[in-house]
C-alpha positions, 0 to 999 in steps of 0.5 A, spaced: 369 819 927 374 819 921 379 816 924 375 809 926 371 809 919 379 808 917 380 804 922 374 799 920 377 800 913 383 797 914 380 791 917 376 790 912 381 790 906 387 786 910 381 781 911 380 782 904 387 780 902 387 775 907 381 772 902 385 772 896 392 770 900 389 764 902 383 762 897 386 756 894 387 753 902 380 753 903 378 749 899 383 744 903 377 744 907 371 742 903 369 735 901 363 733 896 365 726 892 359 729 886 364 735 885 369 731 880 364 734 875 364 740 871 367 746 875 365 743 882 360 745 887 355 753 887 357 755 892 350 760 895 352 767 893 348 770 899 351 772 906 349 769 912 343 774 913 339 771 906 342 764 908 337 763 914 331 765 910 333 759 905 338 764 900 332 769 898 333 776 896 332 778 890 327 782 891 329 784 898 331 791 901 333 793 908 338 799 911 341 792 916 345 788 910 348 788 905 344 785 899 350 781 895 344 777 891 341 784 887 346 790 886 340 795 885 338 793 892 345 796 895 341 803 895 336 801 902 342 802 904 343 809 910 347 815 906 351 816 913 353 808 914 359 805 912 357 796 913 363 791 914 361 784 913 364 778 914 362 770 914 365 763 916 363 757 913 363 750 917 360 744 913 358 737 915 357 731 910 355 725 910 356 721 903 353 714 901 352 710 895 348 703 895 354 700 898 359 705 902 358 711 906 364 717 908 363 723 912 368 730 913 367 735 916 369 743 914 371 749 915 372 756 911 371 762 908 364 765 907 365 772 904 368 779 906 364 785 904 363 793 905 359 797 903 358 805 903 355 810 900 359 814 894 353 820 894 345 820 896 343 816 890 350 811 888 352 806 892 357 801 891 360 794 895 367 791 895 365 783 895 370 777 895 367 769 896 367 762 893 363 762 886 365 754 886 369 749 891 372 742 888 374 736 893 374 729 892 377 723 894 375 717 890 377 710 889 373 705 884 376 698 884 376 694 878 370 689 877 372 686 870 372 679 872 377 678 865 382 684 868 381 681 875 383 673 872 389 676 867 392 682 871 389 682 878 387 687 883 387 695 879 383 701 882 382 707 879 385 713 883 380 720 883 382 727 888 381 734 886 381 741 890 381 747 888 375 752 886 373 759 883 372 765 887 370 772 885 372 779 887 367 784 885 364 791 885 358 793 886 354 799 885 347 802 885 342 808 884 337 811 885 334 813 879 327 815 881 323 814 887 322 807 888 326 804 882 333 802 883 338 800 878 345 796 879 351 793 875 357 788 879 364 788 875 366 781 877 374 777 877 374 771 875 380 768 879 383 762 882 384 754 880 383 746 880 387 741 881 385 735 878 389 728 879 387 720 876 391 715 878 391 708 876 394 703 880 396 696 878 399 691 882 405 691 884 407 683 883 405 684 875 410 687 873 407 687 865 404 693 867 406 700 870 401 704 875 400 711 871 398 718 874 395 724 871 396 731 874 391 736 870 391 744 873 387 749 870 388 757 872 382 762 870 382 769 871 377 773 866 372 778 868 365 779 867 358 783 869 351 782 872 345 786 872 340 788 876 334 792 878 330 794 885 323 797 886 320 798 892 313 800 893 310 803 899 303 799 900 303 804 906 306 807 911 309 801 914 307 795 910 312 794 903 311 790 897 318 789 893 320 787 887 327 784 883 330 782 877 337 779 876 340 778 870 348 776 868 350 773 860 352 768 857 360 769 859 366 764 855 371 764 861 379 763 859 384 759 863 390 756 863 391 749 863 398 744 865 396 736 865 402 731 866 402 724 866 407 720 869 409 711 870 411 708 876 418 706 875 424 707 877 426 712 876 419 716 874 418 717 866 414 723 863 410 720 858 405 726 856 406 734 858 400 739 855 400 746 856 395 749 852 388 755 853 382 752 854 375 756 855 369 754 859 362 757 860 359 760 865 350 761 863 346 766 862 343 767 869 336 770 870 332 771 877 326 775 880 323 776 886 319 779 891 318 781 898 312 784 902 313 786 910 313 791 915 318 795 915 322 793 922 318 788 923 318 782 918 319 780 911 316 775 907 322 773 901 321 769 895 325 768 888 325 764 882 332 763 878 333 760 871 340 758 868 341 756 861 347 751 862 346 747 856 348 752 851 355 753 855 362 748 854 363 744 860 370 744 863 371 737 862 369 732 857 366 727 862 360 734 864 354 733 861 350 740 863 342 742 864 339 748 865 337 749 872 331 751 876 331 755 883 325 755 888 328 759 894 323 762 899 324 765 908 321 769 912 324 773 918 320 776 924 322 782 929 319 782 935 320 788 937 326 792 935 325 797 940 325 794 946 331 794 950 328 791 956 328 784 953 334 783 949 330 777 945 325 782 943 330 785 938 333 778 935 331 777 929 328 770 928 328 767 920 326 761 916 327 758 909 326 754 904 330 751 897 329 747 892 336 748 887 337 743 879 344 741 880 347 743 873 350 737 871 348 730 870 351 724 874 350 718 871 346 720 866 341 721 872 338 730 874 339 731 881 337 736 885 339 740 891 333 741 897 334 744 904 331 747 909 334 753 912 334 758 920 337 763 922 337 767 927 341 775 928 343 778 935 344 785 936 350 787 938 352 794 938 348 799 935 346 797 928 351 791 927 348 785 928 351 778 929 348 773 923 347 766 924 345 761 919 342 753 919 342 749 913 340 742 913 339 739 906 340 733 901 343 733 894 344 727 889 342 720 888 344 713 890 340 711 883 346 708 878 351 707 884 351 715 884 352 718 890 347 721 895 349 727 900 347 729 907 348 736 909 348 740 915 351 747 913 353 752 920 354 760 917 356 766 922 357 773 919 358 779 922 355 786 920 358 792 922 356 799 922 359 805 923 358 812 920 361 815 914 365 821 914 358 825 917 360 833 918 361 835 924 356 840 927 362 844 930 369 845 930 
């Protein structure tokens, strides 16, 4: 037992250096035009268990997962198992303004996690995933008729990749019965990549094409809360409740910018190397949940982030508060019936409804999706969790751009048995 509890150790730490090694390759495989504002696109902070049942979870607890929405909720975990989870990321997209319309097709990364018991009353979880994922390609032609008479054909040149990730620890206790409390230790790591291109013709020779080059590289820590209490309505049924909360938190990074002319041979014209700060919001969310243990569960949360009272990244970035809505229910035929293997998946569904934190064009957009899932038993109490998102973001309003989604999750969550004592020698 000692020795597989280390081997499924080792696993999960190499995948968890694995994350880090290769954070940055990720987001070549991410694409959203929207994510030239601010500090890119939120990535949902739940694991592919919640993402069926539209990412609520706040007020959520079961023995089957890890709850990385909600620390205080790492104690509905078992004393004597060890959980190793893992997910992976493939999204579809369809972007489109009122005259052109791309797509791209992506896959990374979700989150790598364990968690295990310290004591009959403290829990703790390791956890490294994308807080945030930059990708963009775009190019604006030049409308003007007086530069288009003058100087000609110029377009503008925008692509960005990059993104923030966090590494967290998490712990959780028991402080009476039902009541829990908890508190996450989160890094801040990783960078953005910026470039800004303008491009002129090349039989105007008045005028040389200019290129900026901008990177930013955070590392910061920081700290969220959380607090879990679990009521029994009787001896099956539950009714569970949530509170998250996270400060207000100044981020420091670096920040290198090089612009360049297009000349023979190319020109420095501008070089910065400088600190910069950013803001990440207060943060405040609560739910609840109610259900029969093994059987089925009803989720539902409410967030609230105060955007408006943080610093943009960038100059461009005008921030708003948010407002999240997210709600799933998930059902267990029959946990216990071996005849039938369908008896014991467990089937999910959801819904959200997400404020995006910037403004495009001046314009609120928002971000609404509907969700399923599904989780198959796979040995003993690991589970193989699968997630379906199917959603909108954004606007055509202004020339904005609008995005389709389809978001395909796998994880895996693997269960074994923490340093039991044996029975005989």
């Amino acid at each position: 037992m000692f020795k597989r509890t280390l081997r499924t150790s080792f696993l999960i730490l190499f995948g968890v250096f694995s994350l880090i090694a290769n954070a940055q390759e990720y987001s070549k495989n991410f694409y959203s035009p929207n994510t030239i504002y601010g500090i890119g696109q939120l990535s949902l902070p739940g694991f592919s268990n919640t993402r069926g049942m539209g990412d609520a979870g706040i007020g959520l607890r079961s023995r089957f997962m890890i709850n990385h929405l909600n620390p205080a909720a790492l104690t509905a975990q078992d004393t004597t198992t060890f959980i190793v989870d893992f997910g992976i990321e493939s999204n579809n997209i369809y972007a489109s303004t009122s005259s052109k319309n791309t797509s791209f097709n992506g896959f990374s990364v979700d989150h790598i996690s364990m968690a295990f018991p310290i004591s009959k009353r403290l829990f703790t979880a390791l956890t490294f995933q994308p807080m945030t994922q930059v990708g963009y390609r775009v190019t604006i032609d030049e409308t003007d008729p007086k530069v288009l008479a003058n100087i000609g054909n110029v377009s503008y040149e925008y692509n960005g990749k990059g993104g923030i990730n966090i590494g967290q620890i998490g712990l959780g206790a028991k402080i009476i019965e039902g009541l829990s409390v908890g508190a996450n230790l989160n890094l801040y790591f990783g960078s953005i990549d910026r470039n800004y291109n303008t491009v002129f013709p090349a039989t105007n020779s008045l005028y040389l094409s200019t290129s900026t080059a901008s990177k930013v590289m955070v590392s910061n820590f920081g700290f969220s809360t959380g607090v879990s209490y679990a009521h029994k309505i009787s001896k099956e049924k539950f009714l569970n409740f949530g509170l998250i909360y996270q400060p207000k938190l100044n981020i420091s990074a670096k920040y290198d910018e090089l612009t360049t002319v297009t000349s023979n041979p190319t020109d420095t014209i501008k070089y910065l190397n400088k600190d910069v700060s950013f803001g990440i919001p207060t943060r405040i969310g609560i739910g609840a949940s109610y259900g029969k243990t093994d059987r089925y569960a009803f989720s539902f949360d409410y967030e609230f982030a105060q955007w408006n009272k943080v610093t943009p990244l960038d100059k461009m970035s005008e921030y708003v508060n948010t407002n999240s809505v997210r709600a799933g229910f998930e059902i267990t035929p029959n946990i216990l019936d071996f005849r039938n293997y369908f008896n014991r998946v467990t089937y999910r569904v959801g819904l959200r409804y997400n404020d995006v934190y910037y403004k495009v064009k001046g314009n609120k957009t928002n971000d609404i999706a509907v969700t399923a899932g599904f989780a198959f038993p796979i040995k003993g109490l690991s589970y193989l969790n699968t997630s379906f998102e199917f959603g909108k973001r954004g606007t055509k309003v202004d020339g904005s751009v609008k995005e389709n989604y389809f978001t395909f999750t796998v994880g895996v969550s693997l269960f074994d048995r923490w340093f039991l004592k044996p029975m005989f020698d």
